[in-house]
VOBA-1610 file (N, C-alpha, C; in pm, whole numbers, padded with zeros to 5 digits, always signed):
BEGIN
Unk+04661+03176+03259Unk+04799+03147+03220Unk+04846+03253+03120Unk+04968+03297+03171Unk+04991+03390+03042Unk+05125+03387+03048Unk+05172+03372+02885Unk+05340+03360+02811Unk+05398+03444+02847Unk+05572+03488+02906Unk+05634+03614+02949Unk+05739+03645+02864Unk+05788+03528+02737Unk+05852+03498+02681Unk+05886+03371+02634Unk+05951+03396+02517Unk+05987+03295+02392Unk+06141+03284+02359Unk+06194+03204+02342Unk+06306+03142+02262Unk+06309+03013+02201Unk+06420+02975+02055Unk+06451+02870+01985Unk+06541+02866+02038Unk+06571+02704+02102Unk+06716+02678+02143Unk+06736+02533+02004Unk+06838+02574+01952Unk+06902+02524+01829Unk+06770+02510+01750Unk+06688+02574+01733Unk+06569+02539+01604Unk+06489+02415+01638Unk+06537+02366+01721Unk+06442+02254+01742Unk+06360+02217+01875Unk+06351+02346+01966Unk+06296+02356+02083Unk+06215+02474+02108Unk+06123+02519+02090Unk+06030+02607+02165Unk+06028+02615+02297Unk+06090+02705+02361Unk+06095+02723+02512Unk+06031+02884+02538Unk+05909+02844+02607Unk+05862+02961+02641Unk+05827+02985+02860Unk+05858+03081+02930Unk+05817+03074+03022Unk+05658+03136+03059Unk+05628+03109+03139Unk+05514+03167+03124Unk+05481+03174+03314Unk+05325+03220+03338Unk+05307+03265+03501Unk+05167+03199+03508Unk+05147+03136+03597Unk+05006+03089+03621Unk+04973+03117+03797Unk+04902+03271+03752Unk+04877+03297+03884Unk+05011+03383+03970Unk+05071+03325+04088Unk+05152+03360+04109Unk+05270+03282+04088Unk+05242+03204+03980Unk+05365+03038+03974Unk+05416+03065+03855Unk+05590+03084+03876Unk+05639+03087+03733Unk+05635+02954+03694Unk+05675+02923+03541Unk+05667+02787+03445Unk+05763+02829+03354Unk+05796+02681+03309Unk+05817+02658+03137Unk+05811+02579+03087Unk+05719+02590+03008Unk+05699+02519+02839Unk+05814+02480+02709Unk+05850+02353+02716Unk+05959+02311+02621Unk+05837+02258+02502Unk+05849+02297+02351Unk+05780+02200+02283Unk+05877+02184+02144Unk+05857+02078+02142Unk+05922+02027+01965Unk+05873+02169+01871Unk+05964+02237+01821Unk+05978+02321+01710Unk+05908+02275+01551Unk+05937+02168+01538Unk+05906+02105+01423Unk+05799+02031+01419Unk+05694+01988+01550Unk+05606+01903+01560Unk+05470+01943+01466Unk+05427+01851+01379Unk+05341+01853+01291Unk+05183+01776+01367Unk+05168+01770+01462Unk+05094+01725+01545Unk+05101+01729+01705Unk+04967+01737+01760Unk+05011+01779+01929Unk+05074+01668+01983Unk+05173+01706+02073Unk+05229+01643+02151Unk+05231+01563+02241Unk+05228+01469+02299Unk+05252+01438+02480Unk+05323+01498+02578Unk+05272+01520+02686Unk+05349+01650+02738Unk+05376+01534+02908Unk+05502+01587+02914Unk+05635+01519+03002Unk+05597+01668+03109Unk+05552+01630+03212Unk+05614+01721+03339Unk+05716+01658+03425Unk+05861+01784+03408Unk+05957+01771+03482Unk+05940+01789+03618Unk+06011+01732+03708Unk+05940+01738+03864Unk+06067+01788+03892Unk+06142+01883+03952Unk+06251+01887+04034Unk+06285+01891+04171Unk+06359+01897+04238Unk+06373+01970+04409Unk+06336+02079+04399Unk+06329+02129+04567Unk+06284+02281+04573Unk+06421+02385+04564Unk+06485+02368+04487Unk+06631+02450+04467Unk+06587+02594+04370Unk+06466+02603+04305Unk+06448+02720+04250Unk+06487+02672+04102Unk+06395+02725+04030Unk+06428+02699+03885Unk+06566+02768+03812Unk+06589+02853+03867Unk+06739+02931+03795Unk+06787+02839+03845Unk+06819+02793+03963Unk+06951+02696+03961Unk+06934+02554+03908Unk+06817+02519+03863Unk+06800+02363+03851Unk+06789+02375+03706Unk+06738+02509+03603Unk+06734+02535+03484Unk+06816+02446+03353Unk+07027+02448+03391Unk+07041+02351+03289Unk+06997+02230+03315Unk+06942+02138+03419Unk+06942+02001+03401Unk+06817+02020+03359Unk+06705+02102+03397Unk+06606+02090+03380Unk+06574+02107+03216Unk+06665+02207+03133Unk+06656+02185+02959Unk+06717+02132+02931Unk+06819+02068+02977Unk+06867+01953+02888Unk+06783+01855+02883Unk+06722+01824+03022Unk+06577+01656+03015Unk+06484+01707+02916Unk+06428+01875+02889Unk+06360+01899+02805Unk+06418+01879+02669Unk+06518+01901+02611Unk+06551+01888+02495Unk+06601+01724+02478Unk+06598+01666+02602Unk+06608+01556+02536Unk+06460+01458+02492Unk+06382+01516+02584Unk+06221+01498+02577Unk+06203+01563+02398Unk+06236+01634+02402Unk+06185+01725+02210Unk+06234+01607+02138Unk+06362+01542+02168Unk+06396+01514+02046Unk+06286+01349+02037Unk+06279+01335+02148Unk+06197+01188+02128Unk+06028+01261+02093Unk+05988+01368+02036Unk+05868+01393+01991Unk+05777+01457+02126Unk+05823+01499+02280Unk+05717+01548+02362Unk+05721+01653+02402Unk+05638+01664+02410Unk+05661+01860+02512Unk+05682+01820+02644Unk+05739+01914+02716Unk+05752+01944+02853Unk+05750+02062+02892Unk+05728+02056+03045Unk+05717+02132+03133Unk+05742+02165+03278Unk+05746+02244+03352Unk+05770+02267+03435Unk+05707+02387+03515Unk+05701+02372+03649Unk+05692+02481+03766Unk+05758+02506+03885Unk+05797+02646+03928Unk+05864+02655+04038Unk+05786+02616+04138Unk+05825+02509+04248Unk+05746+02472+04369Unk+05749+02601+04476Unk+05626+02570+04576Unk+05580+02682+04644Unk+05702+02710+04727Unk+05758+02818+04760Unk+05836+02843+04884Unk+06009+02865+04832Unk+06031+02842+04714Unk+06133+02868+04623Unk+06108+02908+04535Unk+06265+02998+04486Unk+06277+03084+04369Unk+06254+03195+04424Unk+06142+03259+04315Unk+06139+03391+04346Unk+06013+03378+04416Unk+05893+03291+04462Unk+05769+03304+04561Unk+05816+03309+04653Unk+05726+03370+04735Unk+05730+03433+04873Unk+05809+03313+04944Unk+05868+03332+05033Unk+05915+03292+05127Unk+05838+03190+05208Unk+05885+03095+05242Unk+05816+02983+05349Unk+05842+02951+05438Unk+05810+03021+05570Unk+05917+02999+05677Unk+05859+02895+05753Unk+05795+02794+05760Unk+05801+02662+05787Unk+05857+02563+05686Unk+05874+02573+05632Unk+05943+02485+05486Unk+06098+02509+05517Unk+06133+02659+05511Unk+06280+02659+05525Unk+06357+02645+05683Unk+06242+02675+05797Unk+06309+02560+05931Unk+06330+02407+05907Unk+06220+02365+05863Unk+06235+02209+05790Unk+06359+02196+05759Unk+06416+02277+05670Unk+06536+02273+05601Unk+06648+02309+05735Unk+06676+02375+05756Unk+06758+02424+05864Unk+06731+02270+05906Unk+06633+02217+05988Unk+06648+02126+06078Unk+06693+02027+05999Unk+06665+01942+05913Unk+06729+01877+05809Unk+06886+01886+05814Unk+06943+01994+05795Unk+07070+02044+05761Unk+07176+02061+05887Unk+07111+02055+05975Unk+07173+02062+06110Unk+07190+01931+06152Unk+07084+01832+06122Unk+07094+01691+06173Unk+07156+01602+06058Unk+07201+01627+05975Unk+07295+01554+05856Unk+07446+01647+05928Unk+07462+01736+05906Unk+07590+01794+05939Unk+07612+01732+06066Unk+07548+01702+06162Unk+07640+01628+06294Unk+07572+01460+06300Unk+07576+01434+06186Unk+07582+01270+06148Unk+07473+01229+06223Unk+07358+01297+06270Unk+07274+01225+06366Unk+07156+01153+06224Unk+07091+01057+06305Unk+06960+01046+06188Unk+06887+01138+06161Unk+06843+01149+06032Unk+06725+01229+05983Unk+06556+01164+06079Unk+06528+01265+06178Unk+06400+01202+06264Unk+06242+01160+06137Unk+06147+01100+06142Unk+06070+01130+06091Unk+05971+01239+06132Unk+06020+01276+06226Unk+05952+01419+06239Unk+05984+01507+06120Unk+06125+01519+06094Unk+06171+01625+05980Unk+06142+01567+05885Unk+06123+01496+05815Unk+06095+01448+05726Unk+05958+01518+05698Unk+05846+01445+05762Unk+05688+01506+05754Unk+05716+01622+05716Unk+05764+01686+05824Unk+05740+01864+05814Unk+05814+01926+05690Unk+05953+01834+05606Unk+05970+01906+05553Unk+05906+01858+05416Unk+05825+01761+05346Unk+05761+01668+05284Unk+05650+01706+05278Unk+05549+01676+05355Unk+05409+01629+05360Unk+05385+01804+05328Unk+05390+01949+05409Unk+05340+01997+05329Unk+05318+02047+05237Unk+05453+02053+05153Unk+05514+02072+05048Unk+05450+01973+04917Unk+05414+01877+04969Unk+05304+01760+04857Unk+05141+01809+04862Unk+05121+01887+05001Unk+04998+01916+05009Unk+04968+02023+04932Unk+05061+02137+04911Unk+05095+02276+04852Unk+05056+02252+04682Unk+05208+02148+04682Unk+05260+02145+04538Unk+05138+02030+04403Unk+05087+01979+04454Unk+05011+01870+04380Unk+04905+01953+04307Unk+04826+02054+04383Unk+04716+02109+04293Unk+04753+02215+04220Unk+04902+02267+04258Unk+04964+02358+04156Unk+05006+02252+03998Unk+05018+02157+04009Unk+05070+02108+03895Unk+04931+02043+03815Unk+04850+02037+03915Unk+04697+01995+03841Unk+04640+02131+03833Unk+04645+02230+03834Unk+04636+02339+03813Unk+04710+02336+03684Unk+04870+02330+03627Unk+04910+02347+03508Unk+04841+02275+03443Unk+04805+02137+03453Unk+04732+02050+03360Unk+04632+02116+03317Unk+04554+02209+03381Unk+04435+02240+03294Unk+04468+02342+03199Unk+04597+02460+03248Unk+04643+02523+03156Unk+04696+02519+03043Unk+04734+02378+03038Unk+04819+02362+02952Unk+04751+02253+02835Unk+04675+02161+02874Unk+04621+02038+02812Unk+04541+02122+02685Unk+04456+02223+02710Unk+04436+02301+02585Unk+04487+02384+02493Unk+04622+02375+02511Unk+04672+02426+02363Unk+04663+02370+02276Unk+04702+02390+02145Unk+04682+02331+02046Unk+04822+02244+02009Unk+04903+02293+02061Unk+05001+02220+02031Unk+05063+02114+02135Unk+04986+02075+02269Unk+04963+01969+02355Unk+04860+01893+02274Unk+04916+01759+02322Unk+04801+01637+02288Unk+04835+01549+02425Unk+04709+01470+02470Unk+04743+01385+02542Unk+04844+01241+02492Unk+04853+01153+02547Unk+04848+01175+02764Unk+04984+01214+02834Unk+04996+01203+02920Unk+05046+01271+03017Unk+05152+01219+03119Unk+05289+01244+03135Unk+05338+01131+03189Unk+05415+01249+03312Unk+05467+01222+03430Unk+05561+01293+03493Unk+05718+01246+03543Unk+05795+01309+03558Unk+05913+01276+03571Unk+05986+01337+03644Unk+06053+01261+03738Unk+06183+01324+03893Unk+06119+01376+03949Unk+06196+01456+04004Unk+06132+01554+04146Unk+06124+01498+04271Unk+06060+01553+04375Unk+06042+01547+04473Unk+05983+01370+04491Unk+05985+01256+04500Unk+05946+01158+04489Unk+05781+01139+04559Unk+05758+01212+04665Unk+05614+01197+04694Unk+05554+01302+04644Unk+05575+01408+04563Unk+05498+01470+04493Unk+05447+01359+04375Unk+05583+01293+04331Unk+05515+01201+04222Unk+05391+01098+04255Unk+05425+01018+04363Unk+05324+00959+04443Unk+05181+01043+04433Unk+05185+01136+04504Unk+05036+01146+04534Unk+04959+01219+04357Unk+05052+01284+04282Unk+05044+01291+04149Unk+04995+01164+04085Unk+05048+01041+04065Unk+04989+00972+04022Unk+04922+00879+04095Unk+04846+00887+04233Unk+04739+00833+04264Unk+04641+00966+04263Unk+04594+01038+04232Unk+04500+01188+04230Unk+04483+01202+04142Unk+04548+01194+04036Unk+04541+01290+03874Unk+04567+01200+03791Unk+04446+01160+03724Unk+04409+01060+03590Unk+04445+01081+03484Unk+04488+01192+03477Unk+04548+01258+03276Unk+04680+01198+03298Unk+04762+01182+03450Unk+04888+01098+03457Unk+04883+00972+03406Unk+04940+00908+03308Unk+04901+00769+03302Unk+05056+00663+03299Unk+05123+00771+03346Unk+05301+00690+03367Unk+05379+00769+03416Unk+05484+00730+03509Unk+05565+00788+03574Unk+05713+00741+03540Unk+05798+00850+03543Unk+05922+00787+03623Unk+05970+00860+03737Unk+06038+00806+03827Unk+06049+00861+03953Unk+06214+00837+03959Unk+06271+00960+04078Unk+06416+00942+04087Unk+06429+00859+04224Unk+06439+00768+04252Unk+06435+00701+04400Unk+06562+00775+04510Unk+06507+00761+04628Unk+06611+00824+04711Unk+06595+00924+04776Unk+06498+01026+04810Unk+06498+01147+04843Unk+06392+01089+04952Unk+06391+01226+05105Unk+06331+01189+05207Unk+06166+01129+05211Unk+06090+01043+05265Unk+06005+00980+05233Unk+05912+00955+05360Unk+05827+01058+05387Unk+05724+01004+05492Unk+05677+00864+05537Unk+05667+00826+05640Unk+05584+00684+05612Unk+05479+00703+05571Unk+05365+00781+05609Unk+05258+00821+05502Unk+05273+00802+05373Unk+05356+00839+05335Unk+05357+00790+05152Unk+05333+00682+05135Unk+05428+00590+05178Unk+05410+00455+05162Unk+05266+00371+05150Unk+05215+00439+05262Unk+05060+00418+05175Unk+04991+00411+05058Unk+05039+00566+05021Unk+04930+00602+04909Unk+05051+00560+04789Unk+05180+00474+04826Unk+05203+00434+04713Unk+05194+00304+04668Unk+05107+00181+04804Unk+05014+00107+04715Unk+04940+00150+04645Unk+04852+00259+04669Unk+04785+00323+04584Unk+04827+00363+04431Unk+04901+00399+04433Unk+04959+00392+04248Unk+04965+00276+04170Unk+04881+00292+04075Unk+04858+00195+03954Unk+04897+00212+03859Unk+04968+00300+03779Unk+04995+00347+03670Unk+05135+00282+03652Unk+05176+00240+03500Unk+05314+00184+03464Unk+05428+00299+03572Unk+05577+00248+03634Unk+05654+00304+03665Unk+05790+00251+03602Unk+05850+00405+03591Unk+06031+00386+03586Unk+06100+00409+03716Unk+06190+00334+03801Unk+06228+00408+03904Unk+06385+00415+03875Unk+06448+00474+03895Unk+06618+00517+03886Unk+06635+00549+04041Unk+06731+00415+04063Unk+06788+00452+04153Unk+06985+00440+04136Unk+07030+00518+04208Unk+07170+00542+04187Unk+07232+00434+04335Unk+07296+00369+04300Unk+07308+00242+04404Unk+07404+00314+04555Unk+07509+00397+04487Unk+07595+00453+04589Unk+07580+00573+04682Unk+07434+00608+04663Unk+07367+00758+04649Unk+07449+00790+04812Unk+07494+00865+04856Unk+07559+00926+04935Unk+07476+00947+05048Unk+07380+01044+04953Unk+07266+01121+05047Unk+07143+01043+05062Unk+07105+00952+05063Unk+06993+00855+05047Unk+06981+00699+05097Unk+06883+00644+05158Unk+06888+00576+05217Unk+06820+00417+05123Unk+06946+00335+05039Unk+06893+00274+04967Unk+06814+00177+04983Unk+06787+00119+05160Unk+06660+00010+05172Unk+06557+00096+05151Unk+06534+00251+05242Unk+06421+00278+05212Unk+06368+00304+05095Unk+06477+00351+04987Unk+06395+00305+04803Unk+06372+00232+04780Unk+06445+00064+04861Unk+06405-00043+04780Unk+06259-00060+04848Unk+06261-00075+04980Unk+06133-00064+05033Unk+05992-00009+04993Unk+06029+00141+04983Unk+05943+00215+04889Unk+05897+00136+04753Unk+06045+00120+04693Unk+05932+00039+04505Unk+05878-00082+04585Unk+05882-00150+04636Unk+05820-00313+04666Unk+05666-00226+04691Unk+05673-00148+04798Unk+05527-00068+04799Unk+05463-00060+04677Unk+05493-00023+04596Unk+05421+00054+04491Unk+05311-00054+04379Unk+05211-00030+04367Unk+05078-00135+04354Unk+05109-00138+04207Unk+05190-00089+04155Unk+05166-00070+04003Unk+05176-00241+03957Unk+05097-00328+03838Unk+05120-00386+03775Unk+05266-00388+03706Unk+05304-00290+03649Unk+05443-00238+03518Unk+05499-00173+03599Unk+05624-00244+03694Unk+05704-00068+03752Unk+05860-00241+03718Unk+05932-00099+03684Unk+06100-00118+03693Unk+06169-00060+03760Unk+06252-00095+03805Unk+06377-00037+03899Unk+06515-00074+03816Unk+06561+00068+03807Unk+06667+00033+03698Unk+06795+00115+03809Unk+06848+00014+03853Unk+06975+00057+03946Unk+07108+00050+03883Unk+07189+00209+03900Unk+07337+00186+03859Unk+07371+00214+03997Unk+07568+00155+03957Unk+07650+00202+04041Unk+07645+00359+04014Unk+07722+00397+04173Unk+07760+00525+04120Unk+07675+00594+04264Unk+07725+00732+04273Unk+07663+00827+04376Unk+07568+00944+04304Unk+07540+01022+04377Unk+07382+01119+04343Unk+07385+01158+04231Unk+07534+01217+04162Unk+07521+01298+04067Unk+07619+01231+03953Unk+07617+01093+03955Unk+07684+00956+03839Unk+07593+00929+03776Unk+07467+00979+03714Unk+07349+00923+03659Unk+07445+00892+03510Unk+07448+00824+03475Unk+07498+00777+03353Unk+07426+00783+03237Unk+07460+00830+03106Unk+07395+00912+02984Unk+07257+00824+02966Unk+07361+00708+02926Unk+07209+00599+02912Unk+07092+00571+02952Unk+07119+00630+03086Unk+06991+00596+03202Unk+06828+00658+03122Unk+06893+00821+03027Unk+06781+00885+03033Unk+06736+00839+02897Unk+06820+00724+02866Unk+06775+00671+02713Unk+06676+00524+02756Unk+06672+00550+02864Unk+06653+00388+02923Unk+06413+00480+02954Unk+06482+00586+03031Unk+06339+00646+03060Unk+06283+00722+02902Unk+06331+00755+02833Unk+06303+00807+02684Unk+06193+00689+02621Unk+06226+00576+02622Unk+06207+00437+02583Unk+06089+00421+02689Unk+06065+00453+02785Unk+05946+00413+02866Unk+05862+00507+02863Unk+05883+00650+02846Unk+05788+00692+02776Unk+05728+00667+02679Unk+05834+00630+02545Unk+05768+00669+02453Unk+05661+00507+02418Unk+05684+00452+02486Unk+05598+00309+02562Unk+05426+00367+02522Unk+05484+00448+02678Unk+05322+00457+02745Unk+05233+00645+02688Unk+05360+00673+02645Unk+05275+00810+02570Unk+05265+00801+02417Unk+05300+00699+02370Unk+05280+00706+02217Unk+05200+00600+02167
//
């Protein structure tokens, strides 16, 4: 792992990017923290980190101010990594069958999903080892948004995870559904009730799956991009639950 750069955003955020391997990152940590941290991995879509960047520091700075570090990585096949030309037919096919109102098949789904979870999971257990030894990380370990079956197989695989929150709504193998009896760990789920692009039995479906003892489903009105301020005061609070 090695740092490519540093900035203070308002004095109270350490944001550094850094490269692991061929995978860019970044590291958000409390500026002022007098002890190691809990470290929050941000999960996003595969849109490339320049474009997902402000939402992605604002969740980080809102993560600093409740006391955690975060982080992040560009997923395989976006940004600036090589190109994926089975990932981005996925997409094409995806994009062709929403534009003429037909269903999304579960064929596209798999193909554009499953290997993208197969790719992306040991890259982020890969950061865990990079990162869990600094000095200014402390355990444990929680993840947040993104791709929703990356989170899945993340927290049934990787034990330093010990809480999730998840964004409900995004395409969903039936395979998952499996391995998300398999998840035991406390959950937050946010789902947006009006979501446009998303199919809200199969989220509700999906959380009823999920084996966890502690999971919530915290549903607003509203479509994809109505997440309402509070919501992330609602997941702030469930972290600081299960990481503090």
């Amino acid at each position: 792992m090695r740092f490519t750069s540093e900035q203070h955003l308002d004095d109270s955020v350490l944001e550094r990017q850094f490269t692991l391997g061929e995978i860019p990152g970044i590291l958000w940590t409390p500026a002022s923290a007098s002890a190691p941290a809990p470290l929050i991995l941000l999960g996003h879509p595969p849109l490339g980190l320049r474009k997902m960047y402000p939402r992605l520091v604002a969740r980080a700075q809102h993560s600093a101010a409740q006391g955690f570090a975060s982080a992040t990585i560009e997923l395989p096949g976006s940004g600036d990594r090589p190109r994926w030309p089975a990932a981005e037919q996925a997409r094409a096919d995806l994009r062709r069958a929403m534009e003429a109102g037909e269903p999304v098949s579960d064929e596209i789904v798999d193909a554009l999903i499953l290997p993208l979870v197969e790719k992306a999971v040991p890259e982020w257990q890969a950061t865990l080892d990079a990162l869990l030894p600094l000095p200014e990380i402390g355990g444990p370990v929680g993840y947040s948004g993104g791709v929703i079956s990356i989170g899945i197989r993340l927290a049934v695989v990787e034990p330093r995870i010990v809480a999730a929150g998840f964004f409900a709504g995004s395409f969903v193998p039936r395979a998952m559904f499996e391995e998300a009896r398999q998840v035991t760990i406390p959950l937050h789920v946010l789902l947006q009730w009006d979501d446009e692009g998303n199919d809200r039995q199969a989220a509700l479906d999906l959380f009823d799956a999920f084996g966890s003892k502690e999971k919530s489903l915290y549903a607003n009105m509203g479509g994809h991009t109505g997440v309402p301020q509070f919501a992330g005061d609602a997941a702030a609070q469930f972290f600081t639950r299960h990481l503090k």
